[in-house]
N, CA, C and O atoms as a Maestro MAE file, in Angstrom:
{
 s_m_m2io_version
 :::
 2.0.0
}

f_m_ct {
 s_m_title
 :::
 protein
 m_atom[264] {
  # First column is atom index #
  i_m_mmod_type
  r_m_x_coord
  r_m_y_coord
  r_m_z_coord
  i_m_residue_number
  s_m_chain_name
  s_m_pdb_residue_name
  s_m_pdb_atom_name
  i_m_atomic_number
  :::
  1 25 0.837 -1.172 0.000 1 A "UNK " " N  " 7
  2 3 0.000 0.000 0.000 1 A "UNK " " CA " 6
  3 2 0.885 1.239 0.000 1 A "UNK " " C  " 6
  4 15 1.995 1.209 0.531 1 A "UNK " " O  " 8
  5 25 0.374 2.387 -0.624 2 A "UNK " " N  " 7
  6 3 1.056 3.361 -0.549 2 A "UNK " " CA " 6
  7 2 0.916 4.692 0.340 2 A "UNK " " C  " 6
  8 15 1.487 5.771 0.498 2 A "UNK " " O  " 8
  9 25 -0.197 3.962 0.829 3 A "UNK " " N  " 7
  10 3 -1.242 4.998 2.100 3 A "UNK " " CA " 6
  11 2 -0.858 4.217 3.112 3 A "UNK " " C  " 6
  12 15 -1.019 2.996 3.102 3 A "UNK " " O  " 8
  13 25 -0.253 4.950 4.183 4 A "UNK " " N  " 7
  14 3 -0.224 4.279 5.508 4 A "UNK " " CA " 6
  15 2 -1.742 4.005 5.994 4 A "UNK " " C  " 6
  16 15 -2.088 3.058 6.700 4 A "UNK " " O  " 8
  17 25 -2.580 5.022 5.477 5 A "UNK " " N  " 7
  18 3 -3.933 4.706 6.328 5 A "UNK " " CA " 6
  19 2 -4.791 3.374 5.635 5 A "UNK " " C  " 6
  20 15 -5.550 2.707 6.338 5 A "UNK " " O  " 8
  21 25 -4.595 3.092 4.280 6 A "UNK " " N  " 7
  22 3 -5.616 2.342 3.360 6 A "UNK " " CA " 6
  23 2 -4.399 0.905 4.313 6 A "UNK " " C  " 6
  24 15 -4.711 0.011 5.100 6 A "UNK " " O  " 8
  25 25 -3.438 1.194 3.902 7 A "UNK " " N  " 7
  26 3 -2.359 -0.659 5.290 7 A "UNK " " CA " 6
  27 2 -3.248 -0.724 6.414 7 A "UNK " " C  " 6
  28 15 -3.816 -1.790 6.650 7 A "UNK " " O  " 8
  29 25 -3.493 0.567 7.341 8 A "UNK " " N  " 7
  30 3 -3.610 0.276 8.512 8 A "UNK " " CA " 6
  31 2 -5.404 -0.299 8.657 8 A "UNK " " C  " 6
  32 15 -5.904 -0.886 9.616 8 A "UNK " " O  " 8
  33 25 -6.077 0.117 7.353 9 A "UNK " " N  " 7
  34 3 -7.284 -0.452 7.652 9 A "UNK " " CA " 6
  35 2 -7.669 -1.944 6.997 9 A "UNK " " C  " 6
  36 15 -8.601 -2.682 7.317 9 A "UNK " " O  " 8
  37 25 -6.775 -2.117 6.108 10 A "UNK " " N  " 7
  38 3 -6.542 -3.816 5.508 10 A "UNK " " CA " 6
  39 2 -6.196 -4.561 7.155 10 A "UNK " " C  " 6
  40 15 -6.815 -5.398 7.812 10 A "UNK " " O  " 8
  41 25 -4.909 -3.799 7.411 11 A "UNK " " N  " 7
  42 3 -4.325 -4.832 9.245 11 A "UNK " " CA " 6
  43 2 -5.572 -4.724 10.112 11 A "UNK " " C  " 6
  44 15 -6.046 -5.707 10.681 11 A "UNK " " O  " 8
  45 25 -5.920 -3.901 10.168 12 A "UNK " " N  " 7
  46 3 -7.424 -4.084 11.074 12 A "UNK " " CA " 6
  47 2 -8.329 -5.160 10.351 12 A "UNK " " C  " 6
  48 15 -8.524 -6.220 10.945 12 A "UNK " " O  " 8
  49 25 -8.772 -4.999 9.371 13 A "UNK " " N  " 7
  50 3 -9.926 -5.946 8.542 13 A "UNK " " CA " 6
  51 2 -9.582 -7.307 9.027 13 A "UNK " " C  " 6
  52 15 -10.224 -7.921 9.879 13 A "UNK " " O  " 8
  53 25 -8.260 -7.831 8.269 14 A "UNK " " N  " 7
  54 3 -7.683 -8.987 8.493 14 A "UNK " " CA " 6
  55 2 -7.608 -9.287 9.950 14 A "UNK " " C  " 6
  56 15 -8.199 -10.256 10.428 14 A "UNK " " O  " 8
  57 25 -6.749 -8.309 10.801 15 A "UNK " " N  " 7
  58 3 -6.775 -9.011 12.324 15 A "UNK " " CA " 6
  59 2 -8.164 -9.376 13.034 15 A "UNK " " C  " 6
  60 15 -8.254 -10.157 13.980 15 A "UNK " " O  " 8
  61 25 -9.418 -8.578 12.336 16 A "UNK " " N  " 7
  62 3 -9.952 -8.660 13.207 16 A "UNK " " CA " 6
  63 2 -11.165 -9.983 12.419 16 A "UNK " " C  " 6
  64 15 -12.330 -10.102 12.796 16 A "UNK " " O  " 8
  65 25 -10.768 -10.511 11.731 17 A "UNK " " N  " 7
  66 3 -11.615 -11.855 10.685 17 A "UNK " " CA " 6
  67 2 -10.552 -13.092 11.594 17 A "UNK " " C  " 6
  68 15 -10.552 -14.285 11.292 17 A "UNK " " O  " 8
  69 25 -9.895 -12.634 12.464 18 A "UNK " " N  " 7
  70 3 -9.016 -14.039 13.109 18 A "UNK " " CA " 6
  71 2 -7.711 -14.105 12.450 18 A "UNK " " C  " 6
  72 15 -6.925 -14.785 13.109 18 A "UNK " " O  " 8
  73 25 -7.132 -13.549 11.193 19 A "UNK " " N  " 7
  74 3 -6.406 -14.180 10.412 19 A "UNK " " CA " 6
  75 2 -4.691 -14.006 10.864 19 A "UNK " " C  " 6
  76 15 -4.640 -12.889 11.379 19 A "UNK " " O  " 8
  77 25 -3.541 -14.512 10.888 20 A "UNK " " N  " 7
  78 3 -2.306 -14.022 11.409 20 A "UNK " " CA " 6
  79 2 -1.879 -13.516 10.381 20 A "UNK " " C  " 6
  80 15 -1.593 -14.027 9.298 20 A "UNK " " O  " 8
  81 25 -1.827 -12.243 10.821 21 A "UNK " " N  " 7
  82 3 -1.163 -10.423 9.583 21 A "UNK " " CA " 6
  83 2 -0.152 -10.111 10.696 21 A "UNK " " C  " 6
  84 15 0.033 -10.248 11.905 21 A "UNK " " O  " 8
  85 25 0.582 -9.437 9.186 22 A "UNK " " N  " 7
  86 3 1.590 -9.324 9.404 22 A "UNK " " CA " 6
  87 2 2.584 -8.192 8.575 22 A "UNK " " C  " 6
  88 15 2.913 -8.334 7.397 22 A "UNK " " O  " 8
  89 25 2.869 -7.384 9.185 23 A "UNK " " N  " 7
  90 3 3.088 -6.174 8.374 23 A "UNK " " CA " 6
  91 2 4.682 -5.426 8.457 23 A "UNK " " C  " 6
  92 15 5.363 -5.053 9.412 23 A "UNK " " O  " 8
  93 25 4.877 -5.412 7.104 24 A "UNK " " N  " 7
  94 3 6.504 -4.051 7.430 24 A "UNK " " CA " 6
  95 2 6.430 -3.126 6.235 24 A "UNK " " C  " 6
  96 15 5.421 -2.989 5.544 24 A "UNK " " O  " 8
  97 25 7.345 -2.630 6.086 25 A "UNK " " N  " 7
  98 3 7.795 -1.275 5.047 25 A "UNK " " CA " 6
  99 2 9.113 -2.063 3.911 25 A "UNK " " C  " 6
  100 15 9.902 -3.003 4.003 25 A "UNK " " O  " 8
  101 25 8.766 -1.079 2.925 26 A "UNK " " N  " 7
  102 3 9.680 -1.344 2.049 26 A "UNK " " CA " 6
  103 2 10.147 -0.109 1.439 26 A "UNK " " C  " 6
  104 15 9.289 0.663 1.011 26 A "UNK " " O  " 8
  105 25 11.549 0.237 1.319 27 A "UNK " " N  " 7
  106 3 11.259 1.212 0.281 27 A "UNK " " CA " 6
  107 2 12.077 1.098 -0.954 27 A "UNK " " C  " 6
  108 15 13.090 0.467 -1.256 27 A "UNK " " O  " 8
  109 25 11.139 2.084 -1.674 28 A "UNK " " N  " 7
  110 3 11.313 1.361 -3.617 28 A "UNK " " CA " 6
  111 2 11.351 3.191 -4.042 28 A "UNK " " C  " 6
  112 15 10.883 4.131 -3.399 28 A "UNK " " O  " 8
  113 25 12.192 3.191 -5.527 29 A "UNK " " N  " 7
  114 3 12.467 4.235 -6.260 29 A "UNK " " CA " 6
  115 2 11.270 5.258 -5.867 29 A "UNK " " C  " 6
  116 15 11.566 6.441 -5.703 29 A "UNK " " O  " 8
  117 25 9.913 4.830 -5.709 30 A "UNK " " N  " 7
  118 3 8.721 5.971 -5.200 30 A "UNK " " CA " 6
  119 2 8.310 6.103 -4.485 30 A "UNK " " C  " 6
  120 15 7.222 6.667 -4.602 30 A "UNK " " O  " 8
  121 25 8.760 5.732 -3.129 31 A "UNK " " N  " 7
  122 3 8.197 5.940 -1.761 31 A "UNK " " CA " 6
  123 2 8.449 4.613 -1.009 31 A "UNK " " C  " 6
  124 15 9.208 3.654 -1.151 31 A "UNK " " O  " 8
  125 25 7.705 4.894 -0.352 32 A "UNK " " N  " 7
  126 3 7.579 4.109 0.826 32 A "UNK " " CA " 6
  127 2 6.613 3.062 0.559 32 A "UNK " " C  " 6
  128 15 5.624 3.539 0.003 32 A "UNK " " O  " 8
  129 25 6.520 1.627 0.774 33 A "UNK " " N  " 7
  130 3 5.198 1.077 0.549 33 A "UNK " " CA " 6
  131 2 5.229 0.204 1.893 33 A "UNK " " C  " 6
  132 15 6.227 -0.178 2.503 33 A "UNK " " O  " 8
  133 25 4.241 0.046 2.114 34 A "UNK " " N  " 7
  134 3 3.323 -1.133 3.150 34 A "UNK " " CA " 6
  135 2 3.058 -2.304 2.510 34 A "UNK " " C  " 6
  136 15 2.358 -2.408 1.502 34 A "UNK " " O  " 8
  137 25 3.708 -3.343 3.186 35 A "UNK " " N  " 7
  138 3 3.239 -4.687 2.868 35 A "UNK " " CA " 6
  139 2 2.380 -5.748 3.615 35 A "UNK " " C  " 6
  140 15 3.171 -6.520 4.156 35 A "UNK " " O  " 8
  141 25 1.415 -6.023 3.810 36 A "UNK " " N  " 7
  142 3 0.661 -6.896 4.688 36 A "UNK " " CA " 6
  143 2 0.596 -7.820 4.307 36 A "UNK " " C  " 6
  144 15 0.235 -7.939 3.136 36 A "UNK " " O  " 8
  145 25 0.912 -8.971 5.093 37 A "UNK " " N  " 7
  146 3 0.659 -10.602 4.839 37 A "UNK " " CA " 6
  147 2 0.064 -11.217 5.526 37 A "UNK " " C  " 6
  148 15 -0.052 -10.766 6.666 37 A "UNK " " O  " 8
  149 25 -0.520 -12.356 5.253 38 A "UNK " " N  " 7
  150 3 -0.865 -13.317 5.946 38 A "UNK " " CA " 6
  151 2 -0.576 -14.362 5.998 38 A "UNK " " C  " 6
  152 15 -0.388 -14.798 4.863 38 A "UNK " " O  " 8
  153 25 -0.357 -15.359 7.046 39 A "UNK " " N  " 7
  154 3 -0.123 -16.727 7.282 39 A "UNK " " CA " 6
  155 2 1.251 -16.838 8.718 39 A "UNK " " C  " 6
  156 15 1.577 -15.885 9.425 39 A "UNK " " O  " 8
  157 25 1.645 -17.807 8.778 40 A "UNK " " N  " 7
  158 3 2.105 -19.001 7.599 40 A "UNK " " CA " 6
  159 2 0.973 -19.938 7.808 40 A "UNK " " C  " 6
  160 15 0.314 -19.650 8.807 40 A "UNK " " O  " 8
  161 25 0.567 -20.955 7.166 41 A "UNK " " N  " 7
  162 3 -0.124 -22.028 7.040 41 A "UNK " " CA " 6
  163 2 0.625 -23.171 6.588 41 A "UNK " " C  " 6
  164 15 1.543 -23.373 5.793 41 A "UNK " " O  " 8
  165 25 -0.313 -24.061 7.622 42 A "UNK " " N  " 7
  166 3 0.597 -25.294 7.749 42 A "UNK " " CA " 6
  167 2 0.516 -25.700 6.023 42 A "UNK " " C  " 6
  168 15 1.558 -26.041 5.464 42 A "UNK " " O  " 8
  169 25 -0.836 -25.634 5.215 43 A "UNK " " N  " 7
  170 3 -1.321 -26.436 4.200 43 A "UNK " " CA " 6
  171 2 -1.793 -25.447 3.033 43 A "UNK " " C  " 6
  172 15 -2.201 -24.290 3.127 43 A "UNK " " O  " 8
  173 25 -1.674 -25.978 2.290 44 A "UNK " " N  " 7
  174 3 -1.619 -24.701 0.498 44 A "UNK " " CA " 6
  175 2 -3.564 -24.631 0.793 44 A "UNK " " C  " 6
  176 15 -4.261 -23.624 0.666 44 A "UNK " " O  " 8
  177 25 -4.078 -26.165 1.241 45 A "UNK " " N  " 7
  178 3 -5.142 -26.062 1.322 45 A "UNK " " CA " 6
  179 2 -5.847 -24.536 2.635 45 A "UNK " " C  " 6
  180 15 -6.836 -23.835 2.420 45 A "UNK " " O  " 8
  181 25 -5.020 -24.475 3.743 46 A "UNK " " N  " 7
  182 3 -5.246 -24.028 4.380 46 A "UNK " " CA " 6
  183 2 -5.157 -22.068 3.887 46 A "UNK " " C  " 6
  184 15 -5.888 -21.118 4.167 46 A "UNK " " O  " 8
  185 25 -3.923 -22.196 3.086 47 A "UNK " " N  " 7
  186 3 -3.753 -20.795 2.368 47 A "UNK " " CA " 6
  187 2 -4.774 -20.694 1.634 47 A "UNK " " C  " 6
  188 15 -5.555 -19.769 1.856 47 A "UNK " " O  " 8
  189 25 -5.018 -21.588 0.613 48 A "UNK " " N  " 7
  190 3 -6.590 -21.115 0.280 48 A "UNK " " CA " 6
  191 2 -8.291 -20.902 0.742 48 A "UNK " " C  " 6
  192 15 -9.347 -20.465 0.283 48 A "UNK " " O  " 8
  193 25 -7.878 -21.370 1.648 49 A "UNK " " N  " 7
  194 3 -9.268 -20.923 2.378 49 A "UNK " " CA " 6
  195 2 -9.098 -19.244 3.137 49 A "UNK " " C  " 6
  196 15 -9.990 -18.519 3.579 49 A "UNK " " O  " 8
  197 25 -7.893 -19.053 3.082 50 A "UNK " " N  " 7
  198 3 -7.593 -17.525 3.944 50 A "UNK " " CA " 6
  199 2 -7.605 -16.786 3.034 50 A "UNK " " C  " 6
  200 15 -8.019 -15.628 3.089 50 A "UNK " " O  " 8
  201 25 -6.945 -17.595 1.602 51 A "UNK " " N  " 7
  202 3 -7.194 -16.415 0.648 51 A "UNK " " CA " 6
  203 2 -8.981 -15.674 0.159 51 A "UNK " " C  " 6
  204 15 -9.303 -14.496 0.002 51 A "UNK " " O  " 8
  205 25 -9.740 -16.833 0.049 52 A "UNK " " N  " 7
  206 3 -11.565 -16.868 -0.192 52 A "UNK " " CA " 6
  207 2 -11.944 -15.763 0.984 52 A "UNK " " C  " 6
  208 15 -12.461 -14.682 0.703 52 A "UNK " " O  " 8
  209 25 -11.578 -16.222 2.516 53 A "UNK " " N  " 7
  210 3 -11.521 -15.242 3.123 53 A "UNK " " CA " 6
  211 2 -11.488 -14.186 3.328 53 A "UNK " " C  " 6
  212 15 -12.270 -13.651 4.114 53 A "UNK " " O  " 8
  213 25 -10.242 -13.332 2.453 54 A "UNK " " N  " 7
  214 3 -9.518 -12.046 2.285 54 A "UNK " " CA " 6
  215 2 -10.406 -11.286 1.319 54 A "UNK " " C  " 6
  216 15 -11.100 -10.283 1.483 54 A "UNK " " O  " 8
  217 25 -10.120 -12.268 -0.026 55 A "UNK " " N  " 7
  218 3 -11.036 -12.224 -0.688 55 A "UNK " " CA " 6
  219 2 -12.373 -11.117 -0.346 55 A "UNK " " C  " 6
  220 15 -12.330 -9.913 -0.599 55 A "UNK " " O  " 8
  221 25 -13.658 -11.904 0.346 56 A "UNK " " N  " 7
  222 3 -14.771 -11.603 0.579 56 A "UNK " " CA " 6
  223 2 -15.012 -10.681 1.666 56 A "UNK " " C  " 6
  224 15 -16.174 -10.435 1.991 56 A "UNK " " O  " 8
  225 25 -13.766 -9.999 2.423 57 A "UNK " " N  " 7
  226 3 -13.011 -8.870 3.045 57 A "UNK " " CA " 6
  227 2 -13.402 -7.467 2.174 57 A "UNK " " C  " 6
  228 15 -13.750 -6.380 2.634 57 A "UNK " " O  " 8
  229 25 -13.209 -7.902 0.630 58 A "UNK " " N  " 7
  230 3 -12.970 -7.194 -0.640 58 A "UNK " " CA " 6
  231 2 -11.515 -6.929 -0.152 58 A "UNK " " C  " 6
  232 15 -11.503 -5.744 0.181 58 A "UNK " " O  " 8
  233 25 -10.639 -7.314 -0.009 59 A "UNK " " N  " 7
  234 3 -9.123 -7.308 0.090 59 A "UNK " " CA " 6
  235 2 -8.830 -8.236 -1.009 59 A "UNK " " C  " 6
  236 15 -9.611 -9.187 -1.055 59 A "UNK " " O  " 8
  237 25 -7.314 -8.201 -2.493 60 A "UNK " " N  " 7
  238 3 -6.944 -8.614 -3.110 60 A "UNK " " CA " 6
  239 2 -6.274 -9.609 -2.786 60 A "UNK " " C  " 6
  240 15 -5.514 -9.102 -1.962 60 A "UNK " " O  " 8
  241 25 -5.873 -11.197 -2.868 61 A "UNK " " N  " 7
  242 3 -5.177 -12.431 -1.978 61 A "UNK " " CA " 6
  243 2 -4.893 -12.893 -3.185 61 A "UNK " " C  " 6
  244 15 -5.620 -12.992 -4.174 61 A "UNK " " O  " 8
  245 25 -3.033 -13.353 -2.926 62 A "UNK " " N  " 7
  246 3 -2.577 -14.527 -3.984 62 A "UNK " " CA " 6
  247 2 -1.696 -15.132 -2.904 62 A "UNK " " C  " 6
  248 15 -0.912 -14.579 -2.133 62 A "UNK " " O  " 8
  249 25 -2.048 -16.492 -3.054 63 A "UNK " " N  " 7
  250 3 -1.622 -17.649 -2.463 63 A "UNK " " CA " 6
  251 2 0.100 -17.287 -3.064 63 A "UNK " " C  " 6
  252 15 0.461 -16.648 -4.052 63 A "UNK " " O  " 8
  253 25 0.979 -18.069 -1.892 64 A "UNK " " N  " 7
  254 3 2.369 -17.756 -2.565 64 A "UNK " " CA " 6
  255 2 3.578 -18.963 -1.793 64 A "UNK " " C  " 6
  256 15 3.906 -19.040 -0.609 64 A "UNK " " O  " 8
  257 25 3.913 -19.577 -2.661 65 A "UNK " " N  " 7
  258 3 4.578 -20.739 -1.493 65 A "UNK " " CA " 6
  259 2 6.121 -20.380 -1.467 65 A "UNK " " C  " 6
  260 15 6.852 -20.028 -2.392 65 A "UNK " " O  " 8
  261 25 6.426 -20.601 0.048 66 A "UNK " " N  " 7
  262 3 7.921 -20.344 0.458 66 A "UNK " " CA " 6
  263 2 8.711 -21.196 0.422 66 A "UNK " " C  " 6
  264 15 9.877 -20.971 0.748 66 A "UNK " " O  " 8
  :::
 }
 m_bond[263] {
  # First column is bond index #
  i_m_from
  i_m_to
  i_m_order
  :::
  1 1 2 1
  2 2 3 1
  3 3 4 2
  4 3 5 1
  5 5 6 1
  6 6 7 1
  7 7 8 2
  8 7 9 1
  9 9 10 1
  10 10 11 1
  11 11 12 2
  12 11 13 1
  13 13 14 1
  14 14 15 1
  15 15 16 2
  16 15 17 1
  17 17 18 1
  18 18 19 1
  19 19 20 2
  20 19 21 1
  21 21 22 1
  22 22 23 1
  23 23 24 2
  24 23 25 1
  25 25 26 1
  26 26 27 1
  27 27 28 2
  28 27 29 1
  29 29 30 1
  30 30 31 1
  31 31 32 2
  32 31 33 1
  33 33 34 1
  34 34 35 1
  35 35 36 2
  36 35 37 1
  37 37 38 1
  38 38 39 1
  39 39 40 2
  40 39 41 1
  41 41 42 1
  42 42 43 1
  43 43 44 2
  44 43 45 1
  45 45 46 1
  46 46 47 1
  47 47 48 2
  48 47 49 1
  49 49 50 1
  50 50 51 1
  51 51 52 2
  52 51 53 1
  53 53 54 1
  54 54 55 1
  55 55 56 2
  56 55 57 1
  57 57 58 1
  58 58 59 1
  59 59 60 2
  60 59 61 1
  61 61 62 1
  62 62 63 1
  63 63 64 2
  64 63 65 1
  65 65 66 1
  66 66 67 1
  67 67 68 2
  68 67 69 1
  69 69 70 1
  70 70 71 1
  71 71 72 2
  72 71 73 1
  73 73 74 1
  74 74 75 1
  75 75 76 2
  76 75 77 1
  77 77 78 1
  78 78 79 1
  79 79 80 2
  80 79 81 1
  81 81 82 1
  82 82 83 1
  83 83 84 2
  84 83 85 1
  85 85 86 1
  86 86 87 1
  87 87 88 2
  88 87 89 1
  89 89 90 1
  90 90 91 1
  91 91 92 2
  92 91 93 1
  93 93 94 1
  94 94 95 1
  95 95 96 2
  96 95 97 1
  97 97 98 1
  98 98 99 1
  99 99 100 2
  100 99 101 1
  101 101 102 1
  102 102 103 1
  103 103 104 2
  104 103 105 1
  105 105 106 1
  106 106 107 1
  107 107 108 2
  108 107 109 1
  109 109 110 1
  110 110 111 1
  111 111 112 2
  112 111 113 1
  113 113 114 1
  114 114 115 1
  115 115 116 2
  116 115 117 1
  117 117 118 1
  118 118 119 1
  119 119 120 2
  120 119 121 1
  121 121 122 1
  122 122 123 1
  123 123 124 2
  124 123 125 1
  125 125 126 1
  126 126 127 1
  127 127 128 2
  128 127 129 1
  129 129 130 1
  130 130 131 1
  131 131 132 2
  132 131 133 1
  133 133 134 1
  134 134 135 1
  135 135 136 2
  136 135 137 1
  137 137 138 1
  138 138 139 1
  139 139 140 2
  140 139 141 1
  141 141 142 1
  142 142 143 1
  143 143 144 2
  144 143 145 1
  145 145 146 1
  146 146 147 1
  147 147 148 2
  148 147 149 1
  149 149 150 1
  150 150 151 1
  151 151 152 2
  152 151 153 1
  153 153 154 1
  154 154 155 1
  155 155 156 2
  156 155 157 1
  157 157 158 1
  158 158 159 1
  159 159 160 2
  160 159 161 1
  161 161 162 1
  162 162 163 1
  163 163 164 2
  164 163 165 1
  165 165 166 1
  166 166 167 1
  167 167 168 2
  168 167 169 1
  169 169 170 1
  170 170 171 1
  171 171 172 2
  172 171 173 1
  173 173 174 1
  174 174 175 1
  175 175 176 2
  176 175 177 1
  177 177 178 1
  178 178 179 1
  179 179 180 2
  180 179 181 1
  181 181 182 1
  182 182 183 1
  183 183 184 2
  184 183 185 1
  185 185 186 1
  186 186 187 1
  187 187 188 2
  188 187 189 1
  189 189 190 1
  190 190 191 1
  191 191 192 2
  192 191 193 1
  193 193 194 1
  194 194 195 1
  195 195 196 2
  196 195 197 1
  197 197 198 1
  198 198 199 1
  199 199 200 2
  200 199 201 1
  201 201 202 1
  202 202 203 1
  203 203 204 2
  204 203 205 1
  205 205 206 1
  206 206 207 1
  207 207 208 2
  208 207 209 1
  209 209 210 1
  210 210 211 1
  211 211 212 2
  212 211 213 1
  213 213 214 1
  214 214 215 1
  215 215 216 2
  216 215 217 1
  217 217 218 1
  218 218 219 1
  219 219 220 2
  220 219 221 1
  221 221 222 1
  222 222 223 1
  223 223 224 2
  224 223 225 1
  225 225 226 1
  226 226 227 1
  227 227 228 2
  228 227 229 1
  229 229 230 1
  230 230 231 1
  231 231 232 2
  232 231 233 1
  233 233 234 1
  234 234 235 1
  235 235 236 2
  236 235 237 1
  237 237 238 1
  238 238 239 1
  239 239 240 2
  240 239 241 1
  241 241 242 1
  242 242 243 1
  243 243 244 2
  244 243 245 1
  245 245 246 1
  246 246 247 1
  247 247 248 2
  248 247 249 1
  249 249 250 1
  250 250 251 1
  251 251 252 2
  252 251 253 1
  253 253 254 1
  254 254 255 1
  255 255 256 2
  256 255 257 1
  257 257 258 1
  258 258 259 1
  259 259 260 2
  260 259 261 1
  261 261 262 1
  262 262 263 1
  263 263 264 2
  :::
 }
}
């Protein structure tokens, strides 16, 4: 995110649906950005059900394996 405020209301949405978020900064040639994540999950199955989740949040989710 490039709005500290539009991050801080995704980290609210998510924390407060149960989900483990997780948030830092990055910075890139145009600022500053906010990154929020979620997980870890034990199971790809389990990432996808958080993603449907996020999802229906209206928050954007792509599954991503480490």
């Amino acid at each position: 995110f490039a709005k500290e405020q539009n991050a801080d209301r995704a980290y609210a949405k998510l924390e407060a649906a149960g989900l483990p978020v997780h948030s830092n900064t990055v910075q890139t040639p145009t600022g500053t950005l906010s990154l929020i994540r979620v997980g870890p999950f034990k199971t790809l199955q389990d990432a996808r059900q958080a993603a449907q989740k996020i999802e229906a949040l209206g928050l954007p989710a792509v599954v991503m394996k480490r």
